[in-house]
N, C-alpha and C positions, 0 to 999 in steps of 0.2 A: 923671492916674494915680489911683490906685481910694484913698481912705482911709476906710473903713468905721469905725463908731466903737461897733460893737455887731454880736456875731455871728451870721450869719442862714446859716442850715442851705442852704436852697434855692440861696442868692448861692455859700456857699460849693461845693457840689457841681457848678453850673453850671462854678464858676472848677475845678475838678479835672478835668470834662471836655473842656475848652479846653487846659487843661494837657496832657491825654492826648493828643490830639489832634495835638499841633502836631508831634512829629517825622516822622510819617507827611504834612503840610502839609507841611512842608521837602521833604522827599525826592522828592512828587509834583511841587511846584514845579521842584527844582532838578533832575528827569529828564531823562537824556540830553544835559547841558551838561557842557561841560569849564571848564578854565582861564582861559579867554580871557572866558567868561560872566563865573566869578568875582570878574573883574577889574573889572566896573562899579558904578558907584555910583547911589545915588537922588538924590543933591543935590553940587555941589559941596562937597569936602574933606571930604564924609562917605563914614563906613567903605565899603569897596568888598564885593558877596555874601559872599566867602570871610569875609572878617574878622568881617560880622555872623554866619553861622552859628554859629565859633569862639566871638564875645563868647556865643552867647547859650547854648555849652554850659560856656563859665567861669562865665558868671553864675550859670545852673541850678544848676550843683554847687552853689557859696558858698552860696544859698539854699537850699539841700536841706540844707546841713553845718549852716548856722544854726540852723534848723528841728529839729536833729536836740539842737544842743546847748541849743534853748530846751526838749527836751523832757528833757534828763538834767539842766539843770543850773539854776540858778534867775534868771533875767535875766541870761546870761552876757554880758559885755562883747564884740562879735563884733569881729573883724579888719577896717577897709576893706580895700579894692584898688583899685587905680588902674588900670581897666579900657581906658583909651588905651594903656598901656603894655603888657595883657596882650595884645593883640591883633597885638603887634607880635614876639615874640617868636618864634621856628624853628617852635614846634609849630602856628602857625597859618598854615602855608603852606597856599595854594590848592589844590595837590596833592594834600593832608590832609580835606578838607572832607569824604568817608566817613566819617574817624575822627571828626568831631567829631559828625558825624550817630547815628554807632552808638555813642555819649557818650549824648548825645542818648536815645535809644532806650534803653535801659538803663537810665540816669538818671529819664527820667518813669516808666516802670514803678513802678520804686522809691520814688520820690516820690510816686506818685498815690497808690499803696497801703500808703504812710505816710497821707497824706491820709486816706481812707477809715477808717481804723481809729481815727480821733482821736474824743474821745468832747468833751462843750463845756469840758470841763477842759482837754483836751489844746488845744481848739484857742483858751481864752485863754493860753496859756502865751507868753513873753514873749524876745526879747534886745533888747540894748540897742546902737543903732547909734551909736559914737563923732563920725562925721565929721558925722549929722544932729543927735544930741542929745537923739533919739528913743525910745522903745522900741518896738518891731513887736512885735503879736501875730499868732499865726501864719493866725489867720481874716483876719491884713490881708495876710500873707504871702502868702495863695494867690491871693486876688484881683489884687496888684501883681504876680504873675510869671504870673498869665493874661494879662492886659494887656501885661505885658513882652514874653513871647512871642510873641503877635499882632502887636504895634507890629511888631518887628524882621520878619515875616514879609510885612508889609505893605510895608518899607523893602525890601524883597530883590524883592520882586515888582514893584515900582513902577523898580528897577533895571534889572531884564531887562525891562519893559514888560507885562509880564503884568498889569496891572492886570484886565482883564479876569477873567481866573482868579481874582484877590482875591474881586473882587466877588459869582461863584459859588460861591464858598466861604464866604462870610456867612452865617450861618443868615437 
């Protein structure tokens, strides 16, 4: 995972358009699969498609909400979540996997074009991760949830076997 320790314009713009990117990646991947797709996994007792699309439109939000409050507020202390248990809950049924996609879609918009408008003030601004100990700045922020996103799109794709398709989809 990416821990940048000095903000670089180029690294960071690259990680916004990987960000942009990824729900239109989802949605080609997961084209014309139903439920039963959903339902597999990349490795034993890990999350099954559905579940990662869902985690990775819970996680996006919490990091967009972070982002938003390291930009109102001054190193605010963020909330964890215990993201095995968010995955498990009614809203992320496999049936659902549109909504989480058009989450998704909506979500990076917003976010990317939060992103884009950061100026190097904005993007050392800061919150403070209780369960790490850490503080994130948001130039660490973009490049951890490019990464983030990619990983999971790699787990879903290596699920349904598409590995293939990953690999055309590398720059």
């Amino acid at each position: 995972m990416p821990d940048p320790t000095a903000f670089n314009a180029a690294r960071a713009l690259a990680a916004i358009e990987r960000i942009a990117s990824q729900p239109e990646k989802f949605r080609t991947l997961l084209k014309g699969l139903g439920a039963e797709a959903f339902s597999r996994t990349y490795r034993e007792g890990g999350w099954d498609v559905g579940q990662i699309v869902h985690h990775v439109a819970d996680s996006h939000l919490h990091s967009y909400l972070r982002c938003k409050y390291a930009l109102c507020e001054t190193n605010p202390v963020i909330h964890p979540y215990e993201e095995n248990d968010w995955v498990l809950t009614p809203d992320c049924d496999p049936e659902a996997v549109d909504e989480a996609l058009a989450l998704l879609d909506a979500l990076h918009r917003k976010w990317t074009r939060l992103f884009r408008g950061l100026d190097e003030a904005g993007w050392s601004r800061s919150f403070h991760h209780p369960g790490s100990g850490k503080d994130y700045r948001l130039y660490q922020q973009v490049e951890i949830y490019a990464w983030h996103g990619d990983r999971h799109l790699a787990q879903a794709a290596m699920a349904l076997g598409r590995d293939a398709w990953l690999a055309a989809e590398e720059p």
